[in-house]
N, C-alpha and C positions, 0 to 999 in steps of 0.2 A: 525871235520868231518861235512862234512852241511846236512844238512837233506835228500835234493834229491838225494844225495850220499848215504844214508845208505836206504831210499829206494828199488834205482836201485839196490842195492847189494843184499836187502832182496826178491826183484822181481824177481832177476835172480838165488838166490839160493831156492827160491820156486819152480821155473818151475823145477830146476835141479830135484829138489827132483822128482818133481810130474813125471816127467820122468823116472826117476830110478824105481819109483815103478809100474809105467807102466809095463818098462819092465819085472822084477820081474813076475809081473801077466801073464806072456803072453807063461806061459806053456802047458796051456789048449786048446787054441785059435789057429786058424784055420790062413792059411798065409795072409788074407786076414782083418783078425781081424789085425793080430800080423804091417802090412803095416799102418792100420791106426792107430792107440795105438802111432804106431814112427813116424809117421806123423807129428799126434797132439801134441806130445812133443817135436817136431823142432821145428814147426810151432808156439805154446807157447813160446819158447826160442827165436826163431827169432823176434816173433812182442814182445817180449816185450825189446829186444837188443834193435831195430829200433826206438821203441816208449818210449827210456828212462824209463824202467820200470813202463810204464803203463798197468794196469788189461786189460782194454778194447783193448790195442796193442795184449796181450798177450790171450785174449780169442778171438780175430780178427783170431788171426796166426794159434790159438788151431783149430777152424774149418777148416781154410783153408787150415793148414796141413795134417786134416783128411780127408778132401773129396780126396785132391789130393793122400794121403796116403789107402786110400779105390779103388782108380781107377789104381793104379800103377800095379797091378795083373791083371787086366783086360785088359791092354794093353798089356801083357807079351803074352798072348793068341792069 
């Protein structure tokens, strides 16, 4: 197995994680917490798909899945 392969695998089962326990936490939280929480862990999971399991793909994706994941109720309105 080469290296950038056990990587991207380890990249993509970190996000998974970090995901899961997202939502896990998201019984307290308000619908508009609980939108960007799922966001940020698409968005995670997506830039670091994109970017080959890169940190900086996947902390790219983490913000931008939360702003867009924070405004998604505000449009609903």
């Amino acid at each position: 197995m080469s290296h950038s392969l056990t990587l991207t695998r380890l990249a993509r089962t970190a996000a998974l994680a970090v995901t899961a326990s997202a939502l896990a936490a998201c019984a307290g939280m308000t619908q508009q917490e609980k939108n960007t929480a799922i966001g940020a862990g698409v968005g995670a999971i997506g830039g670091s798909v994109l970017t080959g399991g890169s940190a900086a793909g996947a902390l790219g994706g983490a913000a931008v899945g939360g702003v867009i994941g924070h405004e998604v109720d505000k449009l609903k309105k």
